[in-house]
TORTISE-638979 format. One record per residue (C-alpha): x negated, y, z negated; residue in one letter; residue number from 0. Coordinates in steps of 0.2 Angstrom, whole numbers, plus 5000, padded with zeros to 4 digits. Layout:
<recs>
<rec X="X" Y="Y" Z="Z" aa="a" i="NUM"/>
...
</recs>
This chain:
<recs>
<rec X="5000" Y="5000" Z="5000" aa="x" i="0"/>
<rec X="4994" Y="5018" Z="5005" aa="x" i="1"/>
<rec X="5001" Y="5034" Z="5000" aa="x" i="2"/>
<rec X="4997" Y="5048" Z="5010" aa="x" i="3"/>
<rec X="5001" Y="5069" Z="5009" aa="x" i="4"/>
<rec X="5002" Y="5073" Z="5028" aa="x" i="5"/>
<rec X="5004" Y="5091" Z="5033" aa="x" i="6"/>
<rec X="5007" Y="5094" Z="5051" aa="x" i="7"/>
<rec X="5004" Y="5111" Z="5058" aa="x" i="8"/>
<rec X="5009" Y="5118" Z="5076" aa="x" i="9"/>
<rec X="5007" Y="5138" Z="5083" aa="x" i="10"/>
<rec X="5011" Y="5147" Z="5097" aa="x" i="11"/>
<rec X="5003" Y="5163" Z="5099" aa="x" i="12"/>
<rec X="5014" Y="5173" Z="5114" aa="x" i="13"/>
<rec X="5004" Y="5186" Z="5128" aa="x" i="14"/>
<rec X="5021" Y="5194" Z="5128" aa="x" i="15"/>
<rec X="5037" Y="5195" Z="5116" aa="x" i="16"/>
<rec X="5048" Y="5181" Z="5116" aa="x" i="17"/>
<rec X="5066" Y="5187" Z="5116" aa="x" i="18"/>
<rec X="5074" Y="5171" Z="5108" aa="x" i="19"/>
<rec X="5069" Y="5152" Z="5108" aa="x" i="20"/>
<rec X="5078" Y="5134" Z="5108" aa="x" i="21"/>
<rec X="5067" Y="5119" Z="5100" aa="x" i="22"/>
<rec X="5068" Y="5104" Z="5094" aa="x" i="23"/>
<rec X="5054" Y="5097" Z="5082" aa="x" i="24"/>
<rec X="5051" Y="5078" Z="5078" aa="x" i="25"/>
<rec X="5039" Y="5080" Z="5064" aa="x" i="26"/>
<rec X="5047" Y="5071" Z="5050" aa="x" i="27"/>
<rec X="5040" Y="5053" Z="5046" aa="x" i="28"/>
<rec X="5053" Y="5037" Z="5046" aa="x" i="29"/>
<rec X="5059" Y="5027" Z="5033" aa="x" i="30"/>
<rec X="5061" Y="5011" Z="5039" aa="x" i="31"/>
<rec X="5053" Y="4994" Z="5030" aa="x" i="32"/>
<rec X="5037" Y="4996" Z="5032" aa="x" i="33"/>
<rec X="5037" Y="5015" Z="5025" aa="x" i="34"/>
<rec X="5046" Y="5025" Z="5013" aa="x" i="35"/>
<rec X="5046" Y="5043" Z="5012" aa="x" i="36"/>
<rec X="5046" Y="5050" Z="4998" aa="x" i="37"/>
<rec X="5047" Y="5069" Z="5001" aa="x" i="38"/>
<rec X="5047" Y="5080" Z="5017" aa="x" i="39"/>
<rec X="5050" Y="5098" Z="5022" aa="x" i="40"/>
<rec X="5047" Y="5108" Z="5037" aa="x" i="41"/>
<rec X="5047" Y="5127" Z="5036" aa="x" i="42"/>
<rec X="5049" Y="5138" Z="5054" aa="x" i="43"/>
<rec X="5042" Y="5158" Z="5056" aa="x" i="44"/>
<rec X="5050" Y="5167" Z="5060" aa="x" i="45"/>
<rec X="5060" Y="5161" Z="5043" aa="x" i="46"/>
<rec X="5077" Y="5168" Z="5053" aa="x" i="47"/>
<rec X="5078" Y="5154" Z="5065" aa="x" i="48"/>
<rec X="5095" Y="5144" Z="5062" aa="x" i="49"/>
<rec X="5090" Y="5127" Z="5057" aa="x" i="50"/>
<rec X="5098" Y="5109" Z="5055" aa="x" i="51"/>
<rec X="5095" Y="5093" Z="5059" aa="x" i="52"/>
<rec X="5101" Y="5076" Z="5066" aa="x" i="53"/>
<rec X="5095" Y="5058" Z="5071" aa="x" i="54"/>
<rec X="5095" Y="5057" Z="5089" aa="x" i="55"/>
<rec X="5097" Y="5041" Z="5098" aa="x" i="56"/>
<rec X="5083" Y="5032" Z="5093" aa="x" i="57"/>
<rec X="5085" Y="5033" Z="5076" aa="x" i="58"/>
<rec X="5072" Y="5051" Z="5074" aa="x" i="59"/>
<rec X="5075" Y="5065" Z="5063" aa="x" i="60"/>
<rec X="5074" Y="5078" Z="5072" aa="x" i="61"/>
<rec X="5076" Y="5097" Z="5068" aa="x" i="62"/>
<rec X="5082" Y="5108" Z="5079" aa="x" i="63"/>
<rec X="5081" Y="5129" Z="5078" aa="x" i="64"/>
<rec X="5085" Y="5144" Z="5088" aa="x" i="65"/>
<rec X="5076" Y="5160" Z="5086" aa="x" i="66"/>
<rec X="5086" Y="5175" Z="5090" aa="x" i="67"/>
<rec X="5075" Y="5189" Z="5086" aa="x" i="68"/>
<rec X="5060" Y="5195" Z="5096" aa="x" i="69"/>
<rec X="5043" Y="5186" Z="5090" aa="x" i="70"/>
<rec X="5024" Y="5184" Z="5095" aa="x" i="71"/>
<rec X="5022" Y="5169" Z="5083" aa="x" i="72"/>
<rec X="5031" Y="5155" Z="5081" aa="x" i="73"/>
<rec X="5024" Y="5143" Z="5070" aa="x" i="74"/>
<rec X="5031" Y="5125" Z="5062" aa="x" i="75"/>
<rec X="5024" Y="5116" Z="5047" aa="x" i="76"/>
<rec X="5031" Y="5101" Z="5043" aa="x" i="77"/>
<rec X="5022" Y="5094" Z="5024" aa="x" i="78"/>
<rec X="5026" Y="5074" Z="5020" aa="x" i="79"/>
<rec X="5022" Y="5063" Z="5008" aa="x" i="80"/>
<rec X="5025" Y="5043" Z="5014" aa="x" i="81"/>
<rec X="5022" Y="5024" Z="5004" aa="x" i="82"/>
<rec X="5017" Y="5014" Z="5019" aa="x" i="83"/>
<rec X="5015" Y="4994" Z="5016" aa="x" i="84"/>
<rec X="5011" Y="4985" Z="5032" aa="x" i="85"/>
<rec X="5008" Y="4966" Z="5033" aa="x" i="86"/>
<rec X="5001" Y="4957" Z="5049" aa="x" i="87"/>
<rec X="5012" Y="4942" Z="5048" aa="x" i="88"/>
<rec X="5004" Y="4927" Z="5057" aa="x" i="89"/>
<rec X="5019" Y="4922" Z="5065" aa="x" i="90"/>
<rec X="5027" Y="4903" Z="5061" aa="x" i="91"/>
<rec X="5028" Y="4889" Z="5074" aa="x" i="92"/>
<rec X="5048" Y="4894" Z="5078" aa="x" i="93"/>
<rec X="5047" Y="4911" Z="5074" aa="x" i="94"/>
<rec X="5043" Y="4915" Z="5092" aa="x" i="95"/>
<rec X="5055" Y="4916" Z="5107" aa="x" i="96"/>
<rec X="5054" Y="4908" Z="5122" aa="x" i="97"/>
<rec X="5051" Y="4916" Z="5139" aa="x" i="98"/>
<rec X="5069" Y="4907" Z="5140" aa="x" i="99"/>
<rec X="5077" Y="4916" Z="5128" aa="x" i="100"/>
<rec X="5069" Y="4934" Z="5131" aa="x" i="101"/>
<rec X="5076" Y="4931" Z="5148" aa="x" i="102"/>
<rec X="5095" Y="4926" Z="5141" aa="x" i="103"/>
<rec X="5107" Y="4938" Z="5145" aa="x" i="104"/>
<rec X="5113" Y="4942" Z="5128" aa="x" i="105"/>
<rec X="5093" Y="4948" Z="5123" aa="x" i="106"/>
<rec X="5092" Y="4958" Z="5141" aa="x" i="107"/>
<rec X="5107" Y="4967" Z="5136" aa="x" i="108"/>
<rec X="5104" Y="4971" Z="5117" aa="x" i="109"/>
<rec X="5084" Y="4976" Z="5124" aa="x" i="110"/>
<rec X="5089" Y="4983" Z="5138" aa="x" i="111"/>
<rec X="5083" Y="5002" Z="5133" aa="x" i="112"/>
<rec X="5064" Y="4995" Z="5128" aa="x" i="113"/>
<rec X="5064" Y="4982" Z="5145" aa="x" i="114"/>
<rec X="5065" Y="4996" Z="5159" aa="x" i="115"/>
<rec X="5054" Y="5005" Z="5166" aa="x" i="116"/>
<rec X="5051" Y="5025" Z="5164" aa="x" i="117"/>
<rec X="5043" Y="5037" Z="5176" aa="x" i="118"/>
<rec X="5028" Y="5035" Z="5165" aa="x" i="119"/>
<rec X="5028" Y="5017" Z="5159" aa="x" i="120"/>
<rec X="5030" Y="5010" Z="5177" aa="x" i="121"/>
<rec X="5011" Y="5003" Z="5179" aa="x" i="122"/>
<rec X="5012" Y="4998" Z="5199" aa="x" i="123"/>
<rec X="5011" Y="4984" Z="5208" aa="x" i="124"/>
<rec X="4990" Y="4980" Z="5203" aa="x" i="125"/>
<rec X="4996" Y="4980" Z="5186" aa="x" i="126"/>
<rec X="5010" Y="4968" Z="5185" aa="x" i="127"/>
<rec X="5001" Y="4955" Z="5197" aa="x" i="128"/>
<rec X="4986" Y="4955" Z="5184" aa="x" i="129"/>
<rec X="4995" Y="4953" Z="5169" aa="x" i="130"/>
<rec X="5006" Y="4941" Z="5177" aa="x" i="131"/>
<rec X="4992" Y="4931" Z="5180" aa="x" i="132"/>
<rec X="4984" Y="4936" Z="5163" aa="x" i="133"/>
<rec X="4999" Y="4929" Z="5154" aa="x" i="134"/>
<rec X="5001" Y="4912" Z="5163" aa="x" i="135"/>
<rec X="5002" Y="4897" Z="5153" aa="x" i="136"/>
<rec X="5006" Y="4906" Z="5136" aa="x" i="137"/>
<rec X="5019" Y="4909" Z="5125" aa="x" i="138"/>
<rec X="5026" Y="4928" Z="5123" aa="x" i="139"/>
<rec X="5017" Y="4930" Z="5106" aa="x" i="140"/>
<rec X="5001" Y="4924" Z="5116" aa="x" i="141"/>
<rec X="5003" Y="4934" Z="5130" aa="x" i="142"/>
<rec X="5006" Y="4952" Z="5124" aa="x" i="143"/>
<rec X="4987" Y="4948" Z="5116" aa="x" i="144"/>
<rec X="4981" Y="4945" Z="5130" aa="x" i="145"/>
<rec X="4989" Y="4958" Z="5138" aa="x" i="146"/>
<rec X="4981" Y="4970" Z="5122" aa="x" i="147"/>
<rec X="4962" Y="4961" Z="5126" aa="x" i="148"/>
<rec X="4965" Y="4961" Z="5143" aa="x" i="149"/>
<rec X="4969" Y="4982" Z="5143" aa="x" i="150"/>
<rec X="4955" Y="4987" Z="5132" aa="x" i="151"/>
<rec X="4942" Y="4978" Z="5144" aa="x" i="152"/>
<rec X="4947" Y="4990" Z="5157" aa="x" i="153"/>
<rec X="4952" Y="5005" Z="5151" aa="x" i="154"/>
<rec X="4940" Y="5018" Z="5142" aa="x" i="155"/>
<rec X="4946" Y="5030" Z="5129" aa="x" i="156"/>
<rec X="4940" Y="5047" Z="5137" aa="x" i="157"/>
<rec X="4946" Y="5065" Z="5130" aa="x" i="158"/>
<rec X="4952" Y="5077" Z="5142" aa="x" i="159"/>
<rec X="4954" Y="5063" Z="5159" aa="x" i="160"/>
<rec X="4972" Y="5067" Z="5157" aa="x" i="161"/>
<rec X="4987" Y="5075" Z="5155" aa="x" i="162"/>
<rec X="5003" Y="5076" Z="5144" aa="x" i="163"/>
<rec X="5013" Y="5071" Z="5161" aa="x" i="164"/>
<rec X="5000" Y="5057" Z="5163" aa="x" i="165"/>
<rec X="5010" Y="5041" Z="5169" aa="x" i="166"/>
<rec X="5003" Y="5024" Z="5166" aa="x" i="167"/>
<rec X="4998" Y="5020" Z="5186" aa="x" i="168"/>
<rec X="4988" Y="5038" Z="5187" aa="x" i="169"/>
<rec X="4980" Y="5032" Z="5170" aa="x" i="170"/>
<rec X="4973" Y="5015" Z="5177" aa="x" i="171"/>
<rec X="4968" Y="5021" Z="5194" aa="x" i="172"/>
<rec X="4958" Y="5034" Z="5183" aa="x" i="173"/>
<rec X="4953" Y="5019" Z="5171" aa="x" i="174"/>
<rec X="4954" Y="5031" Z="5157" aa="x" i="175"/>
<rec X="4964" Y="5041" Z="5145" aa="x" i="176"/>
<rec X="4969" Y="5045" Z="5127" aa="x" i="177"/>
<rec X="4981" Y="5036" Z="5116" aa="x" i="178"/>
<rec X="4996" Y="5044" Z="5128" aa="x" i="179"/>
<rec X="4992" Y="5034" Z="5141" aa="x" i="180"/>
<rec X="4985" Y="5017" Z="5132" aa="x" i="181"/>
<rec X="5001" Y="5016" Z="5126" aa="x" i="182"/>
<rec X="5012" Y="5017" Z="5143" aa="x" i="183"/>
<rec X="5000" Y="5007" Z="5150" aa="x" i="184"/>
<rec X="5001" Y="4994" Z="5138" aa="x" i="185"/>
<rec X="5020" Y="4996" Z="5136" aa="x" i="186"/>
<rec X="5023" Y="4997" Z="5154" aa="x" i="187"/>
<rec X="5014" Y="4980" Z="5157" aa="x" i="188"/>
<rec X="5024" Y="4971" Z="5142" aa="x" i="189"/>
<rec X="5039" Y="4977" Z="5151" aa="x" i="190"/>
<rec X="5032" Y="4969" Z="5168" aa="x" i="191"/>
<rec X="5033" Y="4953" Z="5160" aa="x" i="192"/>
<rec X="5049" Y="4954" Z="5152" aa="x" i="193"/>
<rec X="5044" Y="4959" Z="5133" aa="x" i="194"/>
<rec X="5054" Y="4973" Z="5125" aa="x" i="195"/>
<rec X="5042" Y="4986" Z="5119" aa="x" i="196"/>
<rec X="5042" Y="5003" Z="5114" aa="x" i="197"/>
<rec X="5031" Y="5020" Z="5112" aa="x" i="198"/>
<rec X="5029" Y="5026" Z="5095" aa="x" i="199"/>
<rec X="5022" Y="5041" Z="5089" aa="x" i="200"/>
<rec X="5015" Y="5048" Z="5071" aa="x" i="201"/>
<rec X="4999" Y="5051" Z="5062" aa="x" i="202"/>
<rec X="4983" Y="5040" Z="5059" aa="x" i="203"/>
<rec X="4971" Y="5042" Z="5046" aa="x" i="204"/>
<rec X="4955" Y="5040" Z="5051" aa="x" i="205"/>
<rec X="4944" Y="5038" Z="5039" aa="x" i="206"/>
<rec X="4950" Y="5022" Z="5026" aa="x" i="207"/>
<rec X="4935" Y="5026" Z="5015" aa="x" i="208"/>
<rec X="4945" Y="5043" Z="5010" aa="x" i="209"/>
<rec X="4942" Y="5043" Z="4992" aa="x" i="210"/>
<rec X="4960" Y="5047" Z="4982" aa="x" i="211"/>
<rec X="4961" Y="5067" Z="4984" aa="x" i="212"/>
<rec X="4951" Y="5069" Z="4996" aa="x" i="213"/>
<rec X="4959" Y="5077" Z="5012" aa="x" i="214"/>
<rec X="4953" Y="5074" Z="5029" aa="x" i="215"/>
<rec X="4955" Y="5082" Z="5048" aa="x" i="216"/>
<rec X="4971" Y="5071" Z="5052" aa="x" i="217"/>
<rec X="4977" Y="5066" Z="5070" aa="x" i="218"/>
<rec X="4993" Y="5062" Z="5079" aa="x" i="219"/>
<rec X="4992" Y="5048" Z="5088" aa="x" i="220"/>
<rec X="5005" Y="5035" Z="5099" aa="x" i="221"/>
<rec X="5005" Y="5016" Z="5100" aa="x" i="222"/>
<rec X="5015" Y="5004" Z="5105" aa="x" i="223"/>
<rec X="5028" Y="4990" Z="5095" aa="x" i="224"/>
<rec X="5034" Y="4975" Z="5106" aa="x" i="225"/>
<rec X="5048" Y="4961" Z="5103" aa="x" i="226"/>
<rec X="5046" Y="4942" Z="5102" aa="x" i="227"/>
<rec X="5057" Y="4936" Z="5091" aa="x" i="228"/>
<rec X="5052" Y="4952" Z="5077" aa="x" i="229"/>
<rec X="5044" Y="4968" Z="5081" aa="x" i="230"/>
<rec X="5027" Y="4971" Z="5081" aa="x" i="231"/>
<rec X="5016" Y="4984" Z="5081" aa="x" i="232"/>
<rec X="5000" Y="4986" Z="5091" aa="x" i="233"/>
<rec X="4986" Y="5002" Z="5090" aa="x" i="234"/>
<rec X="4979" Y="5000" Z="5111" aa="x" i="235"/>
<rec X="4968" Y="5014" Z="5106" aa="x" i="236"/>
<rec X="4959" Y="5006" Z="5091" aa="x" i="237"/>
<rec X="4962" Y="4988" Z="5098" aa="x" i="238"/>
<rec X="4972" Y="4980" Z="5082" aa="x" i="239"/>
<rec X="4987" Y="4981" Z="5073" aa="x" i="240"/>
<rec X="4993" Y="4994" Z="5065" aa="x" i="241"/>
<rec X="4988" Y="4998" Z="5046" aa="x" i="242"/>
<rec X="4994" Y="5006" Z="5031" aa="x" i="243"/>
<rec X="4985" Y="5022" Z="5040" aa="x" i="244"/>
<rec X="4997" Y="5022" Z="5052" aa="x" i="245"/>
<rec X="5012" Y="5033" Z="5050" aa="x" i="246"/>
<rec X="5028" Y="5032" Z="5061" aa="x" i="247"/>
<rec X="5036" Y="5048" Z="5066" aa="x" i="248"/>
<rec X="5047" Y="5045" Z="5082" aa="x" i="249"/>
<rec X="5051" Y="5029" Z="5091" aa="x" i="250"/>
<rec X="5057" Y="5028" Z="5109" aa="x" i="251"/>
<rec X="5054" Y="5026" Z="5128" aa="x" i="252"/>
<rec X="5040" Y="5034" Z="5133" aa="x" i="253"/>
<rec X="5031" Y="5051" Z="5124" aa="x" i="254"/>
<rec X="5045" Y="5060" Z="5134" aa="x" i="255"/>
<rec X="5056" Y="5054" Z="5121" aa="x" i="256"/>
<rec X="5048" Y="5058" Z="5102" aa="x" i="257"/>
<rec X="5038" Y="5075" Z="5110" aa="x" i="258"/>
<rec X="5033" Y="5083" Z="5093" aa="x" i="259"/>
<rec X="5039" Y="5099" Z="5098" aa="x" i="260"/>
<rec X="5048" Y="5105" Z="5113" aa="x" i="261"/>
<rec X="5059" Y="5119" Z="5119" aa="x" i="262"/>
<rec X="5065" Y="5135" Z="5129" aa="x" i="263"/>
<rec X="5060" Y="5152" Z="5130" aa="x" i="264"/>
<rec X="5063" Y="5168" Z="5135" aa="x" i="265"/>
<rec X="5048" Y="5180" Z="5139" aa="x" i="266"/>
<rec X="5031" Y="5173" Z="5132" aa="x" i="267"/>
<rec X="5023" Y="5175" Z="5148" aa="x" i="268"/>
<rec X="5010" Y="5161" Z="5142" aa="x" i="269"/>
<rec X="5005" Y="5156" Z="5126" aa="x" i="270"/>
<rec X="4991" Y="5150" Z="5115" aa="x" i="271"/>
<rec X="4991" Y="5133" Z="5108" aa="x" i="272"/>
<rec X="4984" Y="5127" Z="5087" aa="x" i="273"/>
<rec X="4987" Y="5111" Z="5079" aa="x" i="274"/>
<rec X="4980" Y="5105" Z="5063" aa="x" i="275"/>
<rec X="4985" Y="5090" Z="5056" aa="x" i="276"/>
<rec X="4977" Y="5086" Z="5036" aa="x" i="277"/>
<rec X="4981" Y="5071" Z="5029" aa="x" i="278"/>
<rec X="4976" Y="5067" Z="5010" aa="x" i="279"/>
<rec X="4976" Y="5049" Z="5002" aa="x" i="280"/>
<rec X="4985" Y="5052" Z="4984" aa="x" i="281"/>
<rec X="4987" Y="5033" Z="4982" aa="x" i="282"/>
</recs>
């Protein structure tokens, strides 16, 4: 069990004045059972934008707020403290499906948003061929592994090589990418083979020898949970299953779906981008 203090903070900075502004932000950690949060607030400047909040179809918190007076600044802070308590589970002879029964119409149909493709999880014809081939002669459980191996043998983590509008086949043409595009890759190759999975997005500590206290540089980060006969969760990036350091913010489709902080605006004329995100182990 890891308890960790996560504050999460985003800032525009405006060439122009913005007149008003619509935004949605998903900044809020899930509860769920491998996490529990304990206390979360987020705080918008200007402090007059109307805020509230909803769960949207995926089962994220979400807060929405408009700002209706003219600002340069517009600034979010969402602060979270979360008990996560993770457990590989090796999984029982039984416990996993059968290409059969991932196949059955009744699974198709209760899966079917984490079984189609997205504009960016579709990874093109090279990739499904190779994974095809990389899965043949194994069990579901088996070959999303190899699927992960297979992935992190031919793509290199590389800063910058991409874009927020990445898709996964313009990330393995490049053969390179950040955690954005591992995860579409990986998730649209699972989905090539007929394996639900979904893009998830939150926080990862990255140091685990953070003593108690001690606050570090955090970072948001995606990976990727995929269905064969219980969900699963898998970091592409770091090449292993997620950990107590792993906090879920947002669960869904594609990054389209769980994008931290998004909206519309009038004026602005360009803006200025700062991100921080501290996280402190207090347990």
């Amino acid at each position: 069990m890891t308890r960790l203090l996560i504050e999460h903070r985003t800032g525009y900075d405006y060439l122009r004045r913005v007149s008003l502004s619509y935004n949605e932000a998903r900044m809020t950690p899930l509860t769920d059972p491998q996490q529990v949060v304990l206390e979360s607030t987020l705080k918008v400047t200007p402090s007059s934008a109307a805020v509230a909040t909803y769960r949207d179809y995926w089962g994220t918190r979400v807060t929405s707020f408009d700002v209706h007076v003219p600002h340069e600044h517009l600034e979010v802070t969402a602060v979270s403290t979360v008990e996560v308590s993770r457990t590989e589970r090796v999984p029982a002879e039984g416990d996993i499906l059968s290409w059969e029964d991932l196949a059955s119409p009744a699974l198709t149909n209760d899966f079917a948003d984490w079984l189609g493709q997205t504009a960016l999880s579709e990874p093109g014809d090279e990739v499904r061929e190779l994974m095809a081939e990389t899965a043949h002669g194994l069990d579901p459980h088996q070959a999303a592994r190899a699927v992960f191996d297979r992935l992190r043998s031919e793509i290199d983590y590389v800063q910058g090589a991409t874009g927020v509008q990445t898709n996964a086949q313009d990330a393995w043409a490049e053969r390179k990418g950040v955690c954005q595009d591992l995860a579409h890759v990986a998730i649209g190759a699972l989905r090539s083979l007929g394996i639900p999975a979904r893009y998830i997005s939150g926080y990862l500590h990255p140091r685990r020898a953070a003593a108690v206290g001690e606050t570090v540089a955090g970072q948001s980060h995606a990976w990727v949970e995929w269905y064969d006969g219980e969900w699963r969760g898998w970091d592409p990036t770091n090449s292993g299953p997620v950990s107590d350091f792993h906090v879920s913010v947002a669960r869904g489709r594609d990054y389209r779906d769980v994008s931290p902080l998004k909206g519309i605006l009038s004026g602005g004329g360009g803006s200025t981008l700062n991100v921080t995100v501290a996280i402190t182990r207090v347990a």
